[in-house]
BAFITI-830362 format. One record per residue (C-alpha): x, y, z. Coordinates in pm, 1 decimal. Layout:
+----------+----------+----------+
:       px :       py :       pz :
+----------+----------+----------+
:        X :        Y :        Z :
...
+----------+----------+----------+
REM end
This chain:
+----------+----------+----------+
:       px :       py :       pz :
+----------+----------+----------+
:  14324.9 :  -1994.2 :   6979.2 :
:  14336.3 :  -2388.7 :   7012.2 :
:  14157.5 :  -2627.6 :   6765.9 :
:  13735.1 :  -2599.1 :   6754.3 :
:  13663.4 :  -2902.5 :   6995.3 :
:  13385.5 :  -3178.9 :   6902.0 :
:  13166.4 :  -3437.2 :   7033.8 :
:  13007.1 :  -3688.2 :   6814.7 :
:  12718.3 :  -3856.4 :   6893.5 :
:  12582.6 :  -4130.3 :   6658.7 :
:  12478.6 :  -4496.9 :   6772.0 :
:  12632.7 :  -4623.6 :   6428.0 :
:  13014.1 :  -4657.4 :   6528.2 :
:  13127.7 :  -4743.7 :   6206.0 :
:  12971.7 :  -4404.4 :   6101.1 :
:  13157.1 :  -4225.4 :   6394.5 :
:  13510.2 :  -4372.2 :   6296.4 :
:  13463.2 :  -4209.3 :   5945.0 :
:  13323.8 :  -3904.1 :   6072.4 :
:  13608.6 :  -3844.6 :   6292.9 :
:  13863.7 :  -3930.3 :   6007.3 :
:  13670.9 :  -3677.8 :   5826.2 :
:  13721.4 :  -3448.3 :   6073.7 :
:  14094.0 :  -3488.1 :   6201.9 :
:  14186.6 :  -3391.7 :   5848.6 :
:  14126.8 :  -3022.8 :   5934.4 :
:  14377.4 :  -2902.0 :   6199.3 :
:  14173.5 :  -2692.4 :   6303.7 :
:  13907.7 :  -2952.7 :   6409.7 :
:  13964.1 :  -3158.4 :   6720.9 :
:  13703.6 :  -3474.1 :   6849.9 :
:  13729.4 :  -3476.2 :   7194.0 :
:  13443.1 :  -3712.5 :   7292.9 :
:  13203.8 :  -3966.9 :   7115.0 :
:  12861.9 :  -4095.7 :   7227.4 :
:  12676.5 :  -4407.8 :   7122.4 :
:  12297.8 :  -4255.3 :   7242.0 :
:  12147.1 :  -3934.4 :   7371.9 :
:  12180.6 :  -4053.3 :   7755.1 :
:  12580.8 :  -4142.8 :   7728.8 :
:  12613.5 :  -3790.8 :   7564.6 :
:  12451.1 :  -3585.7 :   7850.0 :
:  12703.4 :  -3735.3 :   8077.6 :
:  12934.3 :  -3733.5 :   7883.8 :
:  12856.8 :  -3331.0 :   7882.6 :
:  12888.0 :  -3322.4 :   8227.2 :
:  13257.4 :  -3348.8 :   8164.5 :
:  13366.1 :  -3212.2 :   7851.6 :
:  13316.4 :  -2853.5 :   7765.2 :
:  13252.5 :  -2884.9 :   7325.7 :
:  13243.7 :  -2613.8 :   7084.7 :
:  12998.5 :  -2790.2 :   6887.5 :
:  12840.3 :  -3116.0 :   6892.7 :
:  12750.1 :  -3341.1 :   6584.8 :
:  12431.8 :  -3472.0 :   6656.6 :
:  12223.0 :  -3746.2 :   6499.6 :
:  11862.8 :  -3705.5 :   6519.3 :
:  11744.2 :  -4062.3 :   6649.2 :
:  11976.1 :  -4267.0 :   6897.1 :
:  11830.0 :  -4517.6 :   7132.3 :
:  11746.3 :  -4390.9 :   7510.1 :
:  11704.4 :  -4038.4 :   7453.4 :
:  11679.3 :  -3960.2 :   7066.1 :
:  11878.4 :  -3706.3 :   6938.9 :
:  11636.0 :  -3411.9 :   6837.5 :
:  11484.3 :  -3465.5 :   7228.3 :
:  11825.2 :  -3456.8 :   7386.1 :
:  11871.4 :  -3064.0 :   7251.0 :
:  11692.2 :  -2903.4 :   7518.0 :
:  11851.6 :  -3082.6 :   7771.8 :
:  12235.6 :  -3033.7 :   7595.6 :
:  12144.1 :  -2685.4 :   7629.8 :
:  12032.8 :  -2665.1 :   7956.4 :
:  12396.2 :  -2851.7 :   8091.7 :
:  12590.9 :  -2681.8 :   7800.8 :
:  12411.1 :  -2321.7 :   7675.4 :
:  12711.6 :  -2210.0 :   7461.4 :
:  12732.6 :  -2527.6 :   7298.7 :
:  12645.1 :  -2557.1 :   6915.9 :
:  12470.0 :  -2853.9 :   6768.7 :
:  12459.9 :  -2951.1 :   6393.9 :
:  12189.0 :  -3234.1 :   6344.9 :
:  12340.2 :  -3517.6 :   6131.9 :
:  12071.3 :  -3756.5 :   5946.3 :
:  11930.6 :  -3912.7 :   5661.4 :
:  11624.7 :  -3712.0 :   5680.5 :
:  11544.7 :  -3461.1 :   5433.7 :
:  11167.1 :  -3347.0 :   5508.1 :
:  11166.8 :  -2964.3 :   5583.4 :
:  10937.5 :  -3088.7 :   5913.9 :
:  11252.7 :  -3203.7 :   6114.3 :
:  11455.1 :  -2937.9 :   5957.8 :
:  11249.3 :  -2675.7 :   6105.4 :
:  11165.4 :  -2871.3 :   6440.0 :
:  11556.3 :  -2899.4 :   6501.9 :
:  11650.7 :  -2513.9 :   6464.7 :
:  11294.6 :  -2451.4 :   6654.5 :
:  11415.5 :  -2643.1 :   6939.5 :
:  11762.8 :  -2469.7 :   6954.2 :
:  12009.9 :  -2663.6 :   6709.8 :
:  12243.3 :  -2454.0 :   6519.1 :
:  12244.4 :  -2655.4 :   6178.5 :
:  12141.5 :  -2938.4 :   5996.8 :
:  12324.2 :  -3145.0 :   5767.7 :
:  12276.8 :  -3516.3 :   5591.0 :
:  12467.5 :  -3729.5 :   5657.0 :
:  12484.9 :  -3866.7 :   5273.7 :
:  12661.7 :  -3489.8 :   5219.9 :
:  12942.9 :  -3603.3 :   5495.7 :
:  13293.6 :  -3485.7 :   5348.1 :
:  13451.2 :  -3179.9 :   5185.8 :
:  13093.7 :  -2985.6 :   5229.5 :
:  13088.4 :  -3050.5 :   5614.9 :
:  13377.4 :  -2821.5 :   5671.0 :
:  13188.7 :  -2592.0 :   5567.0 :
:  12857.7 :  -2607.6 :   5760.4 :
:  13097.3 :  -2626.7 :   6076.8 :
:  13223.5 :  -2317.0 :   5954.6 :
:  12915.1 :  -2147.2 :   5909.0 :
:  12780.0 :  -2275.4 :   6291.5 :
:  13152.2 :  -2117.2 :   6387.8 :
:  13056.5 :  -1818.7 :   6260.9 :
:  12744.2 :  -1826.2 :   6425.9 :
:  12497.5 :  -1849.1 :   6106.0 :
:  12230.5 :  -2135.0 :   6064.8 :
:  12337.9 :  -2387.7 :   5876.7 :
:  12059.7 :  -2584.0 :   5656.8 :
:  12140.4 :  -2850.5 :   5352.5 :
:  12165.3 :  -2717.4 :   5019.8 :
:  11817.4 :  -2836.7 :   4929.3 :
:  11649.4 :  -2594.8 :   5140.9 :
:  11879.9 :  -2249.6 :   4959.6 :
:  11573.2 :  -2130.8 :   4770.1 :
:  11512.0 :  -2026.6 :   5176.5 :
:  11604.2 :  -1704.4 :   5311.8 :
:  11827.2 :  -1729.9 :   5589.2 :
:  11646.1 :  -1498.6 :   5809.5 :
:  11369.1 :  -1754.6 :   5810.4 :
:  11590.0 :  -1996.9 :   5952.6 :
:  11747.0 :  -1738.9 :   6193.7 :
:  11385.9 :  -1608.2 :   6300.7 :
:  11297.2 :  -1993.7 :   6375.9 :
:  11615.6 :  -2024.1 :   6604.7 :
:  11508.9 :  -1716.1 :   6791.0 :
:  11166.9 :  -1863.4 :   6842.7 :
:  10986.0 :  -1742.4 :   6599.7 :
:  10838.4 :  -2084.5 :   6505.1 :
:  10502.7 :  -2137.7 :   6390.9 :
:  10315.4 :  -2320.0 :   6701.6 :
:  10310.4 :  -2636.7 :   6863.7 :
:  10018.2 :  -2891.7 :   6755.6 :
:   9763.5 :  -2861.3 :   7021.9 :
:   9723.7 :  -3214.7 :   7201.7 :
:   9358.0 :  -3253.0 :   7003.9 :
:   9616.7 :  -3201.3 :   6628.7 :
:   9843.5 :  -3494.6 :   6834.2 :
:   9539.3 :  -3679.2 :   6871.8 :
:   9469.0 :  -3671.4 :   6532.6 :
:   9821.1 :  -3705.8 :   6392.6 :
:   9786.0 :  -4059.8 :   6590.8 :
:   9496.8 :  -4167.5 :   6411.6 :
:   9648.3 :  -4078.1 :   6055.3 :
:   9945.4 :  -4275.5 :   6149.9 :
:   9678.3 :  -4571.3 :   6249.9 :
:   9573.0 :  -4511.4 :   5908.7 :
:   9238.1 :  -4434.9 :   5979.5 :
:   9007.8 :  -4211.2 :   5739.6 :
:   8903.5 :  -3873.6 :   5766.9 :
:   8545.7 :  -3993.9 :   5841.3 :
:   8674.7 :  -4256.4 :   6099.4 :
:   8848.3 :  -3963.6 :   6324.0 :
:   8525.7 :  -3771.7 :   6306.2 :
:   8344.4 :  -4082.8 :   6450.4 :
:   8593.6 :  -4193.5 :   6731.9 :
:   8631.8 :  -3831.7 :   6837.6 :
:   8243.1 :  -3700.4 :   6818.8 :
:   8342.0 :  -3476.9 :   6579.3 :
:   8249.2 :  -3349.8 :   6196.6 :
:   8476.4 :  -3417.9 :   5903.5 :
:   8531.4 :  -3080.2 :   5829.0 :
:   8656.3 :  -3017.7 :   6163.3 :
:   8904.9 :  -3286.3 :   6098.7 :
:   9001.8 :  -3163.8 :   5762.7 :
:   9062.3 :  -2843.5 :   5976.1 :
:   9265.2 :  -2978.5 :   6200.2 :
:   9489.6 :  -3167.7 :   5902.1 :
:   9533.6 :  -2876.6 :   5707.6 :
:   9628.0 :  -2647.5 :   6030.0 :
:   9889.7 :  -2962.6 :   6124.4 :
:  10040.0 :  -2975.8 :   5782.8 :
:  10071.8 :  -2583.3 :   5794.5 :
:  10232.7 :  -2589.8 :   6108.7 :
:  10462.6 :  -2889.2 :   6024.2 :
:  10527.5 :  -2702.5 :   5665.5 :
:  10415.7 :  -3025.1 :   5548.7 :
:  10254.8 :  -3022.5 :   5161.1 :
:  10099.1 :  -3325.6 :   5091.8 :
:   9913.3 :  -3587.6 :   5291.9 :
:  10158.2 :  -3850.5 :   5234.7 :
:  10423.0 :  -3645.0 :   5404.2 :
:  10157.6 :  -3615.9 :   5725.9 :
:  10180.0 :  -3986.5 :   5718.3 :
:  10516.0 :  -4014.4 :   5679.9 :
:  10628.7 :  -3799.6 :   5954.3 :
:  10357.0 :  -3937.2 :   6217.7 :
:  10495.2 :  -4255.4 :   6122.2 :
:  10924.1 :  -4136.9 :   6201.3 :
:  10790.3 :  -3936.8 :   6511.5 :
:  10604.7 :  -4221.6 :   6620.7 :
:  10247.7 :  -4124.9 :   6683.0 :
:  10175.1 :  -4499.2 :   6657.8 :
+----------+----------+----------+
REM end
């Protein structure tokens, strides 16, 4: 059996240079490919055949987290472990709901990626050490699909508002409806987004940019 073959895509290439020193330490690890962005890597797919792709979650052209359909759909056997800086449980849970295979910061990068790699390898779901109070067949029942459901475009509507920073009693007004309908609609968003407080609601309209 040859070497597990990589592809790194990151638009930070300092960060890929030290990634892939990281990585040629193992023997058993081989990069084969690097992207800068999410459209250079599906081409780049269209020629390389990877075990496993390190993936970071926001690249210019075609962010990262988007691009994992559409790696799956040119490469199905690939795996994909989602390299960021992002810790919120929201994007953790979006990326395995979407099909990635793991998720690992990138502030974590060294001795302890080995071992998510190996984990992916092995054909577990790898999540950051934060998130171990978890059981695993949560994570495994989101990768299967098992996700709680997508926000309804009326919960995007108002996720766009909240990023605009507009009241609970200004939604009700622009959209004709009551405020307890939108406090419905918030709490059903943060359930679905596993999201606890409404700073966090903010803070991930703001990343996902709903403004």
């Amino acid at each position: 059996m040859g070497p597990y073959r990589l592809v790194l895509a990151d638009d930070h290439q300092l960060f890929r240079e030290g990634l892939r020193r990281i990585l040629e330490e193992n023997p058993d690890l081989k990069v084969v490919g690097e992207a800068g962005d999410g459209r250079e890597l599906l081409d780049l797919l269209q020629k390389l055949t990877p075990d496993l792709i390190l993936l970071d979650i926001s690249m210019p052209n075609l962010r990262g987290i988007d691009a994992i359909p559409e790696i799956k759909k040119i490469r199905p056997s690939a795996k994909i472990l989602i390299l960021t800086t992002f810790s919120e449980k929201a994007f953790v849970y979006e990326s395995i709901a979407l099909g990635a295979d793991g998720y690992f910061l990138k502030q974590d990068a060294g001795p302890e990626l080995y071992a998510a790699i190996e984990n992916i390898r092995r054909g577990k779901v790898h999540v950051p050490r934060s998130f171990s109070g978890q059981l695993e067949v949560d994570w495994e029942d989101v990768r299967r699909g098992a996700q709680k459901p997508a926000l309804t475009s009326r919960e995007k509507e108002i996720l766009t508002l909240v990023a605009e920073g507009k009241s609970n009693n200004e939604i009700a007004e622009l959209l004709f409806i009551s405020v307890f309908t939108v406090k419905r609609h918030r709490t059903n968003i943060m359930e679905k987004l596993n999201l606890n407080k409404s700073s966090d609601l903010v803070r991930y309209a703001l990343q996902k940019g709903y403004i």
